[in-house]
C-alpha positions as CSV (number, residue, x, y, z in Angstrom):
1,X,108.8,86.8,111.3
2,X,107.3,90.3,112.0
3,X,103.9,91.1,113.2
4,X,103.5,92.8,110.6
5,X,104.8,90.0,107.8
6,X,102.6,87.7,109.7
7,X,99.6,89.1,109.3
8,X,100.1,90.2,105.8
9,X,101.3,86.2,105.0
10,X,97.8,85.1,106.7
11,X,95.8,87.5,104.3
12,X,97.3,86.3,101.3
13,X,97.1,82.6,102.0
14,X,93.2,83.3,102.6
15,X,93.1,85.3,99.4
16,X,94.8,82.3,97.6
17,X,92.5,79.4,99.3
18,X,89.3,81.4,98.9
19,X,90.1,82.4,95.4
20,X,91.3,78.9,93.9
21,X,90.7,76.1,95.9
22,X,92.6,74.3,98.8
23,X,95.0,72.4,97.2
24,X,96.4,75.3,95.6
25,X,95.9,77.2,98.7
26,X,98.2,74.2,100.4
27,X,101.2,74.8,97.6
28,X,100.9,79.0,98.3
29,X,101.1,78.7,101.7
30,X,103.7,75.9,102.0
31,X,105.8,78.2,99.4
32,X,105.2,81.5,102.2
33,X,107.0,79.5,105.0
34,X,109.6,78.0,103.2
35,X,111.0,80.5,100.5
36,X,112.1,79.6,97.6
37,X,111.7,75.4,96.5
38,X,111.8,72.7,93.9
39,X,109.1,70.9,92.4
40,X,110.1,67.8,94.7
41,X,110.3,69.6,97.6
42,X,106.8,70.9,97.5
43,X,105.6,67.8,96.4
44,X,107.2,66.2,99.7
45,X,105.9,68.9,101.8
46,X,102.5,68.7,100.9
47,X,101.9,65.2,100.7
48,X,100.2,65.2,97.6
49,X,100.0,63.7,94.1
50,X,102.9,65.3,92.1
51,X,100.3,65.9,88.9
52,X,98.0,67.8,91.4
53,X,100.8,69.7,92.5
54,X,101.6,70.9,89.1
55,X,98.5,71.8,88.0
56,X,98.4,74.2,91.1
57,X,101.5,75.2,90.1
58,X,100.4,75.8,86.4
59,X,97.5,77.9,88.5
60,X,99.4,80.0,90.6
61,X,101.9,80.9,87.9
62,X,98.8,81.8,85.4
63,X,97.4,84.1,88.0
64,X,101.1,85.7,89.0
65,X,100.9,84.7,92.8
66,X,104.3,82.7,92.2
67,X,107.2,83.6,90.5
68,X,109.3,81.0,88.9
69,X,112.8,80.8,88.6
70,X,115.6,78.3,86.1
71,X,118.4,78.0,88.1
72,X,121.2,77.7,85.7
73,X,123.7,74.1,85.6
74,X,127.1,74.5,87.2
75,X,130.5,73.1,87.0
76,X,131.4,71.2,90.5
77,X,133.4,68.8,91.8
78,X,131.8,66.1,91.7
79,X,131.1,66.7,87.8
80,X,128.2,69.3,86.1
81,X,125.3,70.0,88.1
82,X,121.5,70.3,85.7
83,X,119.6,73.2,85.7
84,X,116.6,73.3,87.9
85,X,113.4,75.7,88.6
86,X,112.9,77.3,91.7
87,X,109.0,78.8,93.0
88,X,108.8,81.8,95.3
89,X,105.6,83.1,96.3
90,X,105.0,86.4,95.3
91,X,102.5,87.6,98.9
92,X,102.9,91.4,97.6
93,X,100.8,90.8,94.0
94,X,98.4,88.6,96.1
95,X,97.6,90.9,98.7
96,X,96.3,93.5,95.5
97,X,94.1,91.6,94.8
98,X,91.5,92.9,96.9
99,X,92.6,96.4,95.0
100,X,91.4,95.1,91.7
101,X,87.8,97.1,92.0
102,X,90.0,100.1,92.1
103,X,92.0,99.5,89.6
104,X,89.3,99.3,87.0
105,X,87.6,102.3,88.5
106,X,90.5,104.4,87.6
107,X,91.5,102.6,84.3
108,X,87.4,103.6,83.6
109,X,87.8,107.4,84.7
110,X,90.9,107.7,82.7
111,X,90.9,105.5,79.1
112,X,87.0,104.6,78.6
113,X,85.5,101.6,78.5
114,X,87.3,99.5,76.4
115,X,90.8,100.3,78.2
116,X,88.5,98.7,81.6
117,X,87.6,95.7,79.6
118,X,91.0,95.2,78.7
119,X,92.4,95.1,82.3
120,X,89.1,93.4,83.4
121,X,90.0,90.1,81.3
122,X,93.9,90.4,82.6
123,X,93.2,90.6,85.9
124,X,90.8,87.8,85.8
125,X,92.5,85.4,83.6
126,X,96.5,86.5,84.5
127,X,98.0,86.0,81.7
128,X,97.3,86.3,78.0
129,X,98.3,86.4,74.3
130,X,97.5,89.3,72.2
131,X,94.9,86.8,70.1
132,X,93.4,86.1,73.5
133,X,93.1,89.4,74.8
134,X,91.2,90.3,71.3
135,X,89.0,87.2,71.3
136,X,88.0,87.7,75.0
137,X,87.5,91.4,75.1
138,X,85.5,91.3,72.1
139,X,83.1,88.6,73.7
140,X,83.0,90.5,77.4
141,X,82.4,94.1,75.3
142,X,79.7,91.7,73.6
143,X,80.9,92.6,70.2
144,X,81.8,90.5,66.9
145,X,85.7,90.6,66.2
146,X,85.4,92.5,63.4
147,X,88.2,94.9,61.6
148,X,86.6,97.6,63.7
149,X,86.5,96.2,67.1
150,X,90.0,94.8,66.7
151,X,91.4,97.5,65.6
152,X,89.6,99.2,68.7
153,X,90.7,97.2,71.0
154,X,94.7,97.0,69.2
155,X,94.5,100.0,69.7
156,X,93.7,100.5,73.2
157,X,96.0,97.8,74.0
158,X,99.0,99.5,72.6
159,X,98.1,103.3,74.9
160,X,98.1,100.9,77.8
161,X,101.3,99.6,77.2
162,X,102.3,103.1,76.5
163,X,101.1,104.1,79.8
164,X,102.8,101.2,81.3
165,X,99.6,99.6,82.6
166,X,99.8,96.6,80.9
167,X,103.7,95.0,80.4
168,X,104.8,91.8,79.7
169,X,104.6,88.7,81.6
170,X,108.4,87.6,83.1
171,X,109.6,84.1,81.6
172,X,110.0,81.1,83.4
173,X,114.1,81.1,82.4
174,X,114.9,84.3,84.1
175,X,117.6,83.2,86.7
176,X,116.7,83.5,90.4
177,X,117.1,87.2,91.9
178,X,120.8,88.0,93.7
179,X,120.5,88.2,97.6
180,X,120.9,91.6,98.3
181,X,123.4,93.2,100.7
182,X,121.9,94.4,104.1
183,X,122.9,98.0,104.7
184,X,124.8,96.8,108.3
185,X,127.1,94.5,106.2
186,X,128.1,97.3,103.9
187,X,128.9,99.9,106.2
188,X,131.7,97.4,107.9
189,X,133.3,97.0,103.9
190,X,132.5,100.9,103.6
191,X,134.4,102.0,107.1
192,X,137.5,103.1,105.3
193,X,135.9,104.8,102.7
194,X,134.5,108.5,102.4
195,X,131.4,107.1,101.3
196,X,128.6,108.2,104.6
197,X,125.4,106.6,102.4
198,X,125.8,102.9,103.4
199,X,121.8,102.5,101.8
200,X,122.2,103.7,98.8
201,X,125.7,101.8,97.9
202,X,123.9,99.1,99.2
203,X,120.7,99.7,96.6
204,X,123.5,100.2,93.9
205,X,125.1,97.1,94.8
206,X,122.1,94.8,94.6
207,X,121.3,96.9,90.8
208,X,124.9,95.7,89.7
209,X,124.1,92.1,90.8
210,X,121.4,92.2,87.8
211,X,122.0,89.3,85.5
212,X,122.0,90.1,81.9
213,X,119.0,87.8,81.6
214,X,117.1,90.4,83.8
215,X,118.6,93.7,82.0
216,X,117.6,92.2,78.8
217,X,114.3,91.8,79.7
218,X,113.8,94.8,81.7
219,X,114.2,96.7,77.9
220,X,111.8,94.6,76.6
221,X,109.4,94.7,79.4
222,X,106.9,97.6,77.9
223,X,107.9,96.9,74.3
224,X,104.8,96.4,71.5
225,X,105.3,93.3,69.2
226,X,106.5,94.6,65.7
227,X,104.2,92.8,64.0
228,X,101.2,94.1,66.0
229,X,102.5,98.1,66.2
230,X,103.0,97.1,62.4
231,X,99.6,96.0,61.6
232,X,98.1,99.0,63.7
233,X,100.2,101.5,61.1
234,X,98.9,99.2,58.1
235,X,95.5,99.9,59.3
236,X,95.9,104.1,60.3
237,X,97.4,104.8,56.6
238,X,95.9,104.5,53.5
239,X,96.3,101.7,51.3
240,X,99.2,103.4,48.8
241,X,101.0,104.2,51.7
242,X,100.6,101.1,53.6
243,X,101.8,99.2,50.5
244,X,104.9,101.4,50.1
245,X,105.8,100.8,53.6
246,X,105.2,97.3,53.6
247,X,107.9,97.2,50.7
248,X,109.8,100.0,52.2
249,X,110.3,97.5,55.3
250,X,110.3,94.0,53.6
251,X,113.5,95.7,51.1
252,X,114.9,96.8,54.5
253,X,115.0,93.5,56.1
254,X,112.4,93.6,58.5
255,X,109.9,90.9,59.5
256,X,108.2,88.9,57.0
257,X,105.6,88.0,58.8
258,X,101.9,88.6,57.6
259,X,99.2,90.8,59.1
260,X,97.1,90.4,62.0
261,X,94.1,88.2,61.7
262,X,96.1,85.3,60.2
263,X,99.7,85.3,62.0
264,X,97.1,85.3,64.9
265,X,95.7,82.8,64.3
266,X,98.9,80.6,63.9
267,X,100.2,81.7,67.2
268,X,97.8,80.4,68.7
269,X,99.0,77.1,69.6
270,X,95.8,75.6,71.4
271,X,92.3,77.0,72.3
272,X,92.8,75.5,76.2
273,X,93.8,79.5,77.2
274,X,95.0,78.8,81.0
275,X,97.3,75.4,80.0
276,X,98.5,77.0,76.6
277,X,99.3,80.3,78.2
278,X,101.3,78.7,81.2
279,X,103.5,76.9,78.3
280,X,106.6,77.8,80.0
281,X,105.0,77.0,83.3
282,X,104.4,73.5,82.2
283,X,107.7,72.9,81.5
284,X,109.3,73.9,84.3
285,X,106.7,72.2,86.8
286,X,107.3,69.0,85.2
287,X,111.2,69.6,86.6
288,X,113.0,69.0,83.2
289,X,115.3,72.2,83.4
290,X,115.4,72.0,79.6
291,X,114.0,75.0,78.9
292,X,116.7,77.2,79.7
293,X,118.3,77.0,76.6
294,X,115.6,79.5,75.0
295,X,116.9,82.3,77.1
296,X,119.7,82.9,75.0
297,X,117.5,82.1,71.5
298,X,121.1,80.8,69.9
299,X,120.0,77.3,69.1
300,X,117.9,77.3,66.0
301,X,119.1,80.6,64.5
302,X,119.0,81.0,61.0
303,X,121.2,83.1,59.1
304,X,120.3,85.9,57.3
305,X,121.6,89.6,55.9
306,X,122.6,92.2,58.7
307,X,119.8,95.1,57.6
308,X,121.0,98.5,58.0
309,X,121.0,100.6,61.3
310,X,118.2,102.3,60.4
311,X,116.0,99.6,59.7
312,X,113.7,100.6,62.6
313,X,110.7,101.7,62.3
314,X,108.7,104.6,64.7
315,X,105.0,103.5,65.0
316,X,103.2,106.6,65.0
317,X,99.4,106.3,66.0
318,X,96.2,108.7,65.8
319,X,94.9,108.2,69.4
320,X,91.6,109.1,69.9
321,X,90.6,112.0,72.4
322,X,90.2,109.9,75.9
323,X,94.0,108.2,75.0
324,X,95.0,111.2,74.2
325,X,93.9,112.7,77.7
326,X,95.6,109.2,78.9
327,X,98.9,109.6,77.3
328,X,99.1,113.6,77.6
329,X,102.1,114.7,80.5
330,X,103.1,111.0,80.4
331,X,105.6,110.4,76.9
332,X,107.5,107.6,77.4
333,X,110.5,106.9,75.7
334,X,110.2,103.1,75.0
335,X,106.7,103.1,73.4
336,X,108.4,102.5,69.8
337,X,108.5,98.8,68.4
338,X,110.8,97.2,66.4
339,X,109.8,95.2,63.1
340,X,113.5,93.6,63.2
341,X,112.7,90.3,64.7
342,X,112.8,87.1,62.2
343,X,109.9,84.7,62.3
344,X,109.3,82.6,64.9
345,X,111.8,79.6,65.6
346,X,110.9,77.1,68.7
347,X,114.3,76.3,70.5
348,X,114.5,72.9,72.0
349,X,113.8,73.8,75.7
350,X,110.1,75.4,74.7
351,X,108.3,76.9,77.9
352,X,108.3,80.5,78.1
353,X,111.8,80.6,77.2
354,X,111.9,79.6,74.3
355,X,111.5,82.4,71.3
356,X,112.7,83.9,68.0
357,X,116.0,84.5,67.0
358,X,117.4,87.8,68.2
359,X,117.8,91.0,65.4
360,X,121.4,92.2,65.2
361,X,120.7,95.3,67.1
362,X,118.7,93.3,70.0
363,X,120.7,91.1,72.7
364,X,118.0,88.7,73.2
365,X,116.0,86.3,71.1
366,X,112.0,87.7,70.6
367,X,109.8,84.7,72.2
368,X,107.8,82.9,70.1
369,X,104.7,83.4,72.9
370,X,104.4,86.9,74.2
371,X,102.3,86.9,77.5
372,X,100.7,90.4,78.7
373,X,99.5,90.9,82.4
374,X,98.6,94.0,84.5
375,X,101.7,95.8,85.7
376,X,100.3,96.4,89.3
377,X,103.5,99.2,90.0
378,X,102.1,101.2,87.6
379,X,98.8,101.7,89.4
380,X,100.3,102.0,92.6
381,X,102.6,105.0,91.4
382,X,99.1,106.4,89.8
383,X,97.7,106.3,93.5
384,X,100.8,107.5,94.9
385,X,100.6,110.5,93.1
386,X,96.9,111.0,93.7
387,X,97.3,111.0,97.3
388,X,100.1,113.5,97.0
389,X,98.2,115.7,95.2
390,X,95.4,115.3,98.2
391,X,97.3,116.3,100.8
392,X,98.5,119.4,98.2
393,X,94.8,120.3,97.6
394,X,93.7,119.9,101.2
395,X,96.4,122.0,102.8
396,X,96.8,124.9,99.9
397,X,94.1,125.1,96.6
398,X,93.6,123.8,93.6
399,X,95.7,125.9,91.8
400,X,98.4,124.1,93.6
401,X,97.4,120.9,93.6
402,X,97.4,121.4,89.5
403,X,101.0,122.3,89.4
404,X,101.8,119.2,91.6
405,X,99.7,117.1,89.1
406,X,102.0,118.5,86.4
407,X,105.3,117.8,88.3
408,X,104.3,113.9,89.3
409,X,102.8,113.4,85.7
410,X,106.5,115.2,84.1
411,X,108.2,113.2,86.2
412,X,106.5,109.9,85.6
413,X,108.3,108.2,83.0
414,X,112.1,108.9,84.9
415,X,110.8,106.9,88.1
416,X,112.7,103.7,88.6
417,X,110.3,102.5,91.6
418,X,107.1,103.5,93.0
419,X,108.8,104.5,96.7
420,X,110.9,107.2,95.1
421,X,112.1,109.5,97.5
422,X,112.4,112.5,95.4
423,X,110.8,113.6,92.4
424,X,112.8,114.7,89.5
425,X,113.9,118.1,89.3
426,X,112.1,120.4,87.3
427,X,112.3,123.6,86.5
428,X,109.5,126.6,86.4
429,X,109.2,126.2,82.5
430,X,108.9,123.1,82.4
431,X,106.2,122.8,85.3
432,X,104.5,125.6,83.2
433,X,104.3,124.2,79.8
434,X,103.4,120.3,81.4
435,X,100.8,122.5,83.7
436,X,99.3,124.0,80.2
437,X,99.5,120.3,78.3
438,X,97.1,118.8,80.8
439,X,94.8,121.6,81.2
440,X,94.2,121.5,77.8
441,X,93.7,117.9,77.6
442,X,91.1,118.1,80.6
443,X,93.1,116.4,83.1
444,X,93.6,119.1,85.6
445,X,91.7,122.6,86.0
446,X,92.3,125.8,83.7
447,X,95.4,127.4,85.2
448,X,95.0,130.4,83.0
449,X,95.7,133.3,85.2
450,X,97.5,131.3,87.3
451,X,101.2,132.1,88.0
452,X,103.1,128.4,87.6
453,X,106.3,130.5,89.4
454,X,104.7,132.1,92.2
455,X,102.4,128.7,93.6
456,X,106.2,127.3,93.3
457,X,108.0,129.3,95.0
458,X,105.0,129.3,97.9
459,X,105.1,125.5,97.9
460,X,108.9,125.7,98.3
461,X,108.9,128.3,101.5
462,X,106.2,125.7,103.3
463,X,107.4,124.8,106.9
464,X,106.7,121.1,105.9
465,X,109.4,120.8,103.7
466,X,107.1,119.0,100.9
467,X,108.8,120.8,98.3
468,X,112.6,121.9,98.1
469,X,113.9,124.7,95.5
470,X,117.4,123.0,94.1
471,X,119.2,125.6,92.4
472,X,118.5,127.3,88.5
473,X,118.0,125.5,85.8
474,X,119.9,125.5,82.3
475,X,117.6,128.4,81.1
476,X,118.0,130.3,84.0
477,X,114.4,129.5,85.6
478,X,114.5,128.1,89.3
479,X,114.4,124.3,89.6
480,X,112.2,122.2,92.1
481,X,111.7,118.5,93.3
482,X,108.5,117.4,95.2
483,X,110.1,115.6,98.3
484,X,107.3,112.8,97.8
485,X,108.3,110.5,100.7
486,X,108.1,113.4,103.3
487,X,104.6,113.5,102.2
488,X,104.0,110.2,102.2
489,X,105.1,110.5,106.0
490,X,102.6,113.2,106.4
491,X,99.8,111.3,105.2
492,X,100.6,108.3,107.4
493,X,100.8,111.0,110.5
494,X,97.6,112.6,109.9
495,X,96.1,108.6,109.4
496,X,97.5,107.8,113.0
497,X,95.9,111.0,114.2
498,X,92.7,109.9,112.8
499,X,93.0,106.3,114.7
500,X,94.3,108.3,117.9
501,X,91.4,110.7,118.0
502,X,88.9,107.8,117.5
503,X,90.4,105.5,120.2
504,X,91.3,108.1,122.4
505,X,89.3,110.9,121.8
506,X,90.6,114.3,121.9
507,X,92.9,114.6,124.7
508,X,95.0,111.7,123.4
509,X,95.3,113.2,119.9
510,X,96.7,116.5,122.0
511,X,99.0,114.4,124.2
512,X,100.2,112.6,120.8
513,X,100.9,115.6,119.0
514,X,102.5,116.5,121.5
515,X,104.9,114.0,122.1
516,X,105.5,113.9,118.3
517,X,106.7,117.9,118.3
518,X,108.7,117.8,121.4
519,X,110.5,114.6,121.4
520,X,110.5,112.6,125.2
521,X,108.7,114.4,127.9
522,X,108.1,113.5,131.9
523,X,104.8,112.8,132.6
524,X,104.7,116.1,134.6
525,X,106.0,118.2,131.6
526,X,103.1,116.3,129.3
527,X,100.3,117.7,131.8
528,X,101.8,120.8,132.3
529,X,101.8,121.4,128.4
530,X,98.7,119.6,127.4
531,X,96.3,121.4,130.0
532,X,95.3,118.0,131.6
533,X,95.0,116.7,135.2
534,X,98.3,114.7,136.2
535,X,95.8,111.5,136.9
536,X,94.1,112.2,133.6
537,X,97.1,112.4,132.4
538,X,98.6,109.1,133.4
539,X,95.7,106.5,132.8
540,X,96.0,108.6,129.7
541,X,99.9,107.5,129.0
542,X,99.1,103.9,130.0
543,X,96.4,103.1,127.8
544,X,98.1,104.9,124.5
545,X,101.1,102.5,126.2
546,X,98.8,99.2,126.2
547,X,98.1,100.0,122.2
548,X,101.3,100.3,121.1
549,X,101.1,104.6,120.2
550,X,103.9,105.8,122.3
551,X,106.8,104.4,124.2
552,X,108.2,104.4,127.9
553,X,112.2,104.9,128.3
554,X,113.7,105.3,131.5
555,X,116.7,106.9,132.6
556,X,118.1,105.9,135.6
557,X,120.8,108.0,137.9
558,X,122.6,105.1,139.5
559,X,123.7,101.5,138.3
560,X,121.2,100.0,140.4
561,X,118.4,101.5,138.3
562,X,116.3,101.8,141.4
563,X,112.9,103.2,140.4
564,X,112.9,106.3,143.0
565,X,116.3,107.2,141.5
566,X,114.9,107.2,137.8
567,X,113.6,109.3,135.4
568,X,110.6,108.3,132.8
569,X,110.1,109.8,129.7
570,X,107.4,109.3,127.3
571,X,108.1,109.3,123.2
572,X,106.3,108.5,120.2
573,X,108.7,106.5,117.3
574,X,106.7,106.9,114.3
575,X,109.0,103.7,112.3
576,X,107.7,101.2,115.0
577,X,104.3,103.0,115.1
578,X,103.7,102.2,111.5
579,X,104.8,98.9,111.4
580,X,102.4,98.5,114.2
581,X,99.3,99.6,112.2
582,X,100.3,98.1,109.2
583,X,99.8,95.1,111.0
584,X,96.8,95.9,112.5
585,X,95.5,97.0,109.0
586,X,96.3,93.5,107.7
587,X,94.3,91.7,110.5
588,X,91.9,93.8,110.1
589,X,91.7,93.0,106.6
590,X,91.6,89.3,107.4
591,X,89.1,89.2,109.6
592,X,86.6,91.4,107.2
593,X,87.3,89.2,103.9
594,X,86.8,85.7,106.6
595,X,83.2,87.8,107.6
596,X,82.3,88.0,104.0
597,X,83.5,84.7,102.8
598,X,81.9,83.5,106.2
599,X,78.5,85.1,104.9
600,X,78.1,83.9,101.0
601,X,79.1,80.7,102.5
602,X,76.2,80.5,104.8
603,X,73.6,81.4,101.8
604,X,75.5,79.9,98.9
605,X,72.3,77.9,98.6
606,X,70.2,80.9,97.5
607,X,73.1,82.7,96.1
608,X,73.4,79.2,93.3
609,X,69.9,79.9,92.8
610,X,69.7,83.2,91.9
611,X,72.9,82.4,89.5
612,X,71.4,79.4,88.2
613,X,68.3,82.2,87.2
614,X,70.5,84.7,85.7
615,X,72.3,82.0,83.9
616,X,69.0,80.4,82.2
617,X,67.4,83.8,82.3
618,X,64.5,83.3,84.4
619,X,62.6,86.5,84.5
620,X,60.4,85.0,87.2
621,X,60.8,83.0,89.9
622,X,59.1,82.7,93.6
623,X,61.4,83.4,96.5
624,X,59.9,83.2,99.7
625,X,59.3,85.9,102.2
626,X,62.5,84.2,104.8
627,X,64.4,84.6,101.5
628,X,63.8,87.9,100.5
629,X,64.9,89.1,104.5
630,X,68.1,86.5,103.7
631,X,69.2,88.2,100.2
632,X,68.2,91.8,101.6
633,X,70.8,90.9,104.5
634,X,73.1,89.5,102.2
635,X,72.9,92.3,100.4
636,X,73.1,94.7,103.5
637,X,76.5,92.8,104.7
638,X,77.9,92.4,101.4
639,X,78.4,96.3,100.6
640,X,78.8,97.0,104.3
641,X,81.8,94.5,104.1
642,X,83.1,95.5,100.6
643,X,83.2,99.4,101.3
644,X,85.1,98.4,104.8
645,X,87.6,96.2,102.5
646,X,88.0,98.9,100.2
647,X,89.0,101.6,103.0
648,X,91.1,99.1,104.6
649,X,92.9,98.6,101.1
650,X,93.1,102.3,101.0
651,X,95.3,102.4,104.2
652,X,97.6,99.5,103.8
653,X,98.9,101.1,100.3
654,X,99.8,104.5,102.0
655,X,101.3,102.5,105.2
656,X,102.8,99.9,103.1
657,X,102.9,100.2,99.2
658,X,103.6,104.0,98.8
């Protein structure tokens, strides 16, 4: 195991144990150094009560830190093999968790208040039904469920799944994930072949390894209910026309469910929201393996008439200015629903596998239980593209970092995976009419007056290479792509410069720039070019050596590799370098949430009594003067800590999520 892996593994199993308690701490962590295990593995490897064990697993799975797999039943040998569920911990979705406060800061800036709640009571509780996520959100809004709020909040639910923030939650029967090829074992298969991009087949490989299970629920993944994208048209249109579409759809042979309030309430299977909403989590921790039949949804089927191909219907909704602003730049081509699905049918295997029936024109079956948690990609891409559109602004204007705004945001819906290397190619009139959308929704600065073609074309002739001109377009225009990992690399440079500088002050930062330019340099070419005293020089070298900034190679003349017959070069490798301070980020990490844990710990006495206060509403109560000093401290530590955490965070996404 890497440094690096290490230390990010050590962070999340503190995260975990801090967060919900140290038996499930012991399952998390036992599930980091061992992989992928069975129920009765875990249970033998942490020596503890098999009903405890499930109940953390029920926990871990509720609050996405471990993703569960149904390991289909095989013919063999010695006669058919059952099915069986696999755990995996999932460290990367753990280690956001310290990134929550952000999240909702920029859900807040961008949808309103009622979008923040929304992610507020996902990230908190995991996962949720649709009737939870009204009932909750109402209560934390501290509002009545009436038509109004739920429509409210329907509403905003729906632009978030738009947006992709919110998706749903991945069953429990999904088969475990294909081991993917390492590029070094594909480029011996590929030595005969033409093909030079051993990666990339190697990333098209592990696509086409995809079981349909996975497909199929990739095409649902961002999909609103039909009977939910229904009721939300029922309640936009007036009543004649609601009533005409209602029969319009019922004649056409789509879902004869009922409206909201009371097909809610009939899906809802048990007010308990953590055991009811871990359903198929329950069933595969108690090890039955019968619930993978629901995958396919072909048991209980019931027959009906094929409807017609056109039997879908295009939910159409009158956002209100702020989702507007949210959604403008950003059309996504899988925000429609379909009311096709047949009422709800329970398969034998239950869990989260099991579901309705499947329409003609879908390959799956619909679950009966549709679970919605935060999809934590989407904010990452969102911060991806901010800190593109940083470095853009820093270096040039604002009038370019608009039309990079406009590229990332056009671009937005075709991205397969937040490390994309390359945006996708765009030409000048598209970038100008995207440019003009989000100006007028308030999203980026006027750009009236602004020439879309000419910031282009300067952005394309930069010696930095962030943006590359591709050719013409089918309208004639000139087509660009943003080149976003190149500036991803920048960004970690100028981060490592920032480190360098503080640790080594400003002769180091000119030595490491140095080195970086020019490649490997003597020790007497680096003083010669950097302006510095030879012995300055070396103590210099040998210190940036100690931290792990640049690297020695020597070159000898003879086999021997005597020293005086040798030459030593100095280098700086910038993949090593940040692997390096990712680690270092992580630890550091560690050691500031231990200090804060460390801290409430040591007053958790006072900090139960001022709860206790809130809780009963005690306007006053006497603290003594040694406890006012403690909460002031408290206090003092607590945002010192936080705003360090939060910077911290900052780095390891642009080092390791971006």
């Amino acid at each position: 195991m890497s440094t690096r892996k290490q230390y990010a593994c050590d962070l999340a199993c503190r995260l975990v144990q801090d967060q919900y308690g140290d038996a499930v701490g012991k399952v998390f962590k036992l599930l980091v150094s061992k992989g992928q295990l069975q129920l009765g593995d875990i249970v033998r490897g942490t020596s503890m009560n098999p009903n405890i064990v499930k109940q953390a697993l029920l926990i871990l799975i509720q609050q996405n830190c471990i993703n569960s797999y149904l390991q289909p039943g095989e013919e063999t040998l010695r006669g058919p093999r059952p099915s069986f569920y696999l755990y995996e911990a999932n460290t990367d979705r753990v280690l956001q968790i310290i990134r929550h406060p952000r999240f909702l800061l920029h859900i807040k800036d961008e949808a309103g208040e009622v979008a923040e709640a929304v992610i507020a009571q996902l990230l908190q509780e995991g996962r949720l039904r649709m009737d939870q996520v009204l009932g909750s959100v109402a209560a934390r809004l501290g509002k009545a469920l009436d038509k109004e709020t739920r429509d409210s909040i329907s509403n905003t639910f729906i632009s978030l799944v738009q947006a992709h923030y919110v998706e749903r939650s991945p069953p429990c029967s999904l088969p475990p994930p294909a081991v993917r090829p390492h590029p070094n074992s594909v480029r011996t298969r590929k030595a005969k072949s033409a093909a030079s991009n051993t990666e990339g087949y190697a990333a098209d490989q592990a696509a086409a390894l995809k079981s349909f299970e996975e497909l199929s629920f990739e095409k649902q993944r961002f999909k609103v209910p039909a009977e939910l994208a229904l009721e939300m048209f029922m309640s936009d249109v007036p009543a004649a026309a609601a009533a005409a579409a209602a029969d319009g759809a019922a004649n056409g042979g789509g879902s004869g469910e009922g409206s909201g309030d009371e097909e809610g309430d009939e899906r809802a299977a048990s007010p308990d929201a953590k055991m009811e909403d871990a359903d198929g989590a329950g069933e595969s921790a108690g090890g039955s393996g019968a619930g993978g039949s629901g995958a396919g949804g072909g048991r209980g089927r019931k027959k009906r008439a094929a409807p017609d191909d056109d039997d879908e219907l295009a939910i159409k909704i009158t956002a209100p200015a702020k989702k507007a602003k949210m959604r403008a730049g950003t059309a996504r081509p899988d925000v429609s629903a379909s009311p096709g699905s047949q009422s709800p049918t329970r398969t034998t295997g239950g869990g989260a596998g099991a579901g309705r029936a499947a329409s003609p024109g879908s390959p799956v079956a619909e679950p009966a239980v549709v679970l919605w948690r935060v999809n934590n990609d989407e904010f990452n891409r969102r911060f991806r593209h901010q800190a593109i559109v940083g470095l853009v602004r820093e270096k040039f204007d604002e009038d370019a970092a608009g039309v990079v705004s406009a590229m990332l945001a056009a671009g937005r819906p075709f991205e397969s995976s937040v490390k994309e290397e390359r945006s996708v190619q765009l030409s000048e009139d598209e970038v100008e009419a995207t440019a003009h959308k989000l100006a007028n929704a308030g999203i980026i600065p006027s750009m009236a007056g602004v020439s879309v073609s000419g910031v282009l074309r300067t952005l394309a002739n930069d010696g930095f290479e962030m943006f590359t001109h591709v050719g013409t377009g089918p309208q004639g225009s000139a087509s660009y792509v943003v080149n976003s990992q190149r500036v991803i690399d920048l960004i970690m440079l100028k981060q490592t410069e920032a480190v360098v500088k503080a640790r080594f002050d400003v002769a180091g930062l000119r030595v490491f720039r140095l080195l970086a330019l020019r490649g490997q340099l003597e020790q007497k070419q680096i003083a010669d070019l950097a302006m510095l005293p030879a012995k300055d020089t070396r103590e210099l070298l040998y210190l940036m050596l100690q931290g792990g900034f640049v690297m020695l190679q020597d070159i000898p003349k003879t086999a021997d590799r005597a020293p005086s017959r040798t030459f030593y070069t100095w280098r700086v490798n910038m993949t090593s370098l940040s692997d390096s301070t990712a680690a270092q980020l992580y630890r550091s990490a560690g050691r500031v949430w231990q200090r804060l844990q460390f801290e409430t710990e040591k007053e958790k006495d006072l900090v139960a009594l001022i709860e206790s206060a809130k809780e009963t509403r005690t306007v006053n109560f006497n603290l003594t003067t040694a406890q006012r000093q403690a909460v002031a401290r408290l206090k003092r530590v607590n945002e010192v800590m936080e705003t360090s955490l939060a910077h911290l965070d900052q780095m390891i996404a642009v080092f390791n999520d971006f």
